[in-house]
C-alpha positions in Angstrom: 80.3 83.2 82.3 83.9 82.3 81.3 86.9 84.1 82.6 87.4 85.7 78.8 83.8 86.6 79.4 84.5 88.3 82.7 87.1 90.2 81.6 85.9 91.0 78.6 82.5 93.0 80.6 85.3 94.3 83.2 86.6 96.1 80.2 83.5 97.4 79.0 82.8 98.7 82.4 85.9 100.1 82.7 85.5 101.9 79.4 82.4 103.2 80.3 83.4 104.9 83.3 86.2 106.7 81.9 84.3 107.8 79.4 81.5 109.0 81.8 83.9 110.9 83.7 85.8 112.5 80.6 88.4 110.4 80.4 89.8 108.2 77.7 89.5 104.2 78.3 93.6 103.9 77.2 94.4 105.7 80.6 93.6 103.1 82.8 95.2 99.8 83.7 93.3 96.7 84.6 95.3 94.6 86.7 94.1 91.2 87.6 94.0 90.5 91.0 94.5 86.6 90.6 94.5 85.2 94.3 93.7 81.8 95.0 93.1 81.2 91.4 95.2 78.3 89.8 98.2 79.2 87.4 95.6 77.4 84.2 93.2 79.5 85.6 95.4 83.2 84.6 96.4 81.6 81.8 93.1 81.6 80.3 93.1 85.5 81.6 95.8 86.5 79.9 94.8 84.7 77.0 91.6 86.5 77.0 93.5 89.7 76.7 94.5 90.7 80.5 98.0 92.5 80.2 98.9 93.0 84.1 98.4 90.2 87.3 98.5 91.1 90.5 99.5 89.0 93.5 98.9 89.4 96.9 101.1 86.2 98.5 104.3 85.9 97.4 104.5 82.0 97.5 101.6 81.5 95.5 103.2 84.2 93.1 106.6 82.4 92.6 104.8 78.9 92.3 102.6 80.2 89.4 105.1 82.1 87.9 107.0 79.0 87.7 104.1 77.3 86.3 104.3 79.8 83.1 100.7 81.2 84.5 101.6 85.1 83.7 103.9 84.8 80.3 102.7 87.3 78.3 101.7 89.9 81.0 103.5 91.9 83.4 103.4 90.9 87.1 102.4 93.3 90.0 102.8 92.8 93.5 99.8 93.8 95.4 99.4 92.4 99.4 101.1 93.6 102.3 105.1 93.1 102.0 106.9 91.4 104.8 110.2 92.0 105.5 111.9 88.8 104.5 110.2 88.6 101.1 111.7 91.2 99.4 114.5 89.4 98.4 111.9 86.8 96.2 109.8 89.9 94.7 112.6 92.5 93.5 113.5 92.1 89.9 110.6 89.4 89.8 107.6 91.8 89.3 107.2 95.1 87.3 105.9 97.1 89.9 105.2 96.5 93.6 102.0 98.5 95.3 102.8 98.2 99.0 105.8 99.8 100.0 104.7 101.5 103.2 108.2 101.7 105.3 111.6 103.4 105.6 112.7 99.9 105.8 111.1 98.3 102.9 112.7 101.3 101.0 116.1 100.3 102.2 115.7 96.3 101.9 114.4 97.0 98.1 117.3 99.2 97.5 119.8 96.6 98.3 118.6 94.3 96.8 117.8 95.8 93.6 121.6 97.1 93.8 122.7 93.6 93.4 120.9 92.7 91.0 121.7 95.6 89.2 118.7 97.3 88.6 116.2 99.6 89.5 113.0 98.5 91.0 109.3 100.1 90.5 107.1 100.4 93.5 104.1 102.6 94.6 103.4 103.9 98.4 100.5 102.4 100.2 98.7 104.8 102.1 96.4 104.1 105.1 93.6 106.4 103.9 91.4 105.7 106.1 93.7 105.6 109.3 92.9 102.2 109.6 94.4 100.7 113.1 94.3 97.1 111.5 95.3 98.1 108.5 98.8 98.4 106.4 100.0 101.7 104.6 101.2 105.2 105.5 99.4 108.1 106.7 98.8 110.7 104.1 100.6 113.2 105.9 103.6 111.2 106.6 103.5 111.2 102.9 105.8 114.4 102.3 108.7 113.1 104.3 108.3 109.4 103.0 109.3 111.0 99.5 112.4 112.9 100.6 113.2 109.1 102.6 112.6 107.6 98.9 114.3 109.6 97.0 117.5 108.6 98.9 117.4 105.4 97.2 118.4 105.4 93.9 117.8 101.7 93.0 113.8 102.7 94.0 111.7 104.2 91.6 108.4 105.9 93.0 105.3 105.5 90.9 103.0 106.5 92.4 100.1 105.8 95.2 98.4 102.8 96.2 94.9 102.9 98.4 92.2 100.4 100.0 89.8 102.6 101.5 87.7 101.3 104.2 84.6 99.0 104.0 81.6 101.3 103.8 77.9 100.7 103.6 76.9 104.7 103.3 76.8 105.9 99.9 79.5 108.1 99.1 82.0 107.8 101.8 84.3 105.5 99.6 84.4 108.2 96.8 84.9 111.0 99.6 88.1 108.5 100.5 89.3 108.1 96.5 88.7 111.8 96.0 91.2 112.8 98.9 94.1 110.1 97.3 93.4 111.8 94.2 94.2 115.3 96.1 97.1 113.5 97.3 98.5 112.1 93.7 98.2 115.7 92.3 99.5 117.3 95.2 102.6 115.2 95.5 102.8 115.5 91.9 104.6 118.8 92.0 107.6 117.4 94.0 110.9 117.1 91.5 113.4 114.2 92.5 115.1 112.1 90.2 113.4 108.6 91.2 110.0 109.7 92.4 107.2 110.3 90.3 103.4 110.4 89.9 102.4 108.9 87.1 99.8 105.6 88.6 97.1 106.1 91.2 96.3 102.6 92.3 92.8 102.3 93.6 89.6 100.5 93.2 88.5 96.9 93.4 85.5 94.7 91.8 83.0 96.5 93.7 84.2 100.1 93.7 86.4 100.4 90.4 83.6 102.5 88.5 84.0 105.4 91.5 87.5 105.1 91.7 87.8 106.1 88.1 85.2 108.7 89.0 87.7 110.3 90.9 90.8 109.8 88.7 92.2 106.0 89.6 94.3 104.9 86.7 95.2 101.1 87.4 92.1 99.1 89.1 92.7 95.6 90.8 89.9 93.9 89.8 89.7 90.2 91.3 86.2 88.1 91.6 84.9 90.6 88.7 86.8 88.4 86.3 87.7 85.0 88.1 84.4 84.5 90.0 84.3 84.8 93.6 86.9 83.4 96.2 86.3 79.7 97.5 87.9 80.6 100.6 88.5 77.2 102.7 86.3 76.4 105.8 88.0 76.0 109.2 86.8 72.4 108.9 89.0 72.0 105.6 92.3 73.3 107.0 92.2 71.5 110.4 90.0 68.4 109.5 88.9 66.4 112.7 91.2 63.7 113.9 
């Protein structure tokens, strides 16, 4: 199938599980999770109709930006955020999904100071307590706020989850029904710059249950561009 073909049964999926859990289909945002796929490549996605792309490198995200590969859709961030890239990513994308840090918060701030604007970002949360794993705990969540709403040049989102690999049915939808908990819980808190209005969560093989349980933006990735050609050892140090 082509990529417009792809996304197009994506978006039939995705309306079907809204609609299966009560929900209407406008609520939720597909964002295309466009790693390792060549700036022609998201082209043709957003041609086909996709309105966000995520990223989760930020060099590959500059070099395809400055191909023209996302004109005509808004850009999220969506891999772990190193220190000494936020200076290439604020002002660049519309939202980024992995802020997990006190100091993230405050790099972000400055920046977007300069540049004189303010900058959208979610909270990552480690909701599995994963030791290899980025994001914050989920009861360090609270005080992470009250941090965040310090910086004015921040704007809070909303929450952003991977839950861990599982193989036992259920246990992923036990994980996106406590980030929903989370969302609503959080939801309550009034500051100026923090908000709740996206739940990040779900991927091409767990989207459908992360709507289930109240997801509103879904990453979807090899769903629409085909699985991930990732290079062999023997390709990035070749003998000799």
């Amino acid at each position: 199938m082509s990529i417009a073909e792809n996304a197009a049964a994506v978006c039939e999926r995705i309306d079907a599980a809204a609609r299966a859990a009560g929900r209407e289909p406008a609520e939720i945002t597909l964002v295309a999770a466009s790693k390792m796929n060549s700036a022609d490549r998201v082209a043709q996605a957003v041609a086909a109709g996709i309105r966000v792309c995520g990223e989760n490198r930020v060099q590959e995200l500059l070099e395809k930006r400055a191909q023209g590969a996302y004109r005509g859709a808004r850009l999220h961030f969506i891999g772990q955020l190193q220190k000494n890239k936020v200076r290439q990513l604020v002002g660049v994308c519309d939202l980024i999904q992995s802020v997990d840090s006190g100091v993230l918060l405050e790099l972000i701030d400055a920046r977007a100071r300069a540049l004189g604007l303010r900058q959208d970002v979610l909270i990552e949360i480690n909701i599995g307590d994963e030791p290899s794993k980025s994001g914050l705990s989920a009861d360090g969540l609270p005080a992470f706020l009250e941090t965040a709403a310090r910086y004015s040049a921040v704007a809070v989102r909303g929450l952003m989850a991977i839950p861990p690999i599982s193989y036992a049915s259920g246990e992923t939808r036990a994980h996106f029904a406590r980030m929903y908990q989370l969302f609503i819980d959080n939801s309550v808190k009034k500051y100026d710059n923090v908000s709740m209005d996206f739940l990040s969560m779900g991927m091409s093989g767990d989207f459908e249950d992360a709507i289930a349980e109240g997801s509103n933006l879904v990453r979807v990735g090899s769903a629409i561009f085909g699985a991930r050609a990732y290079p062999r050892k023997a390709d990035v140090n070749p003998p000799g």
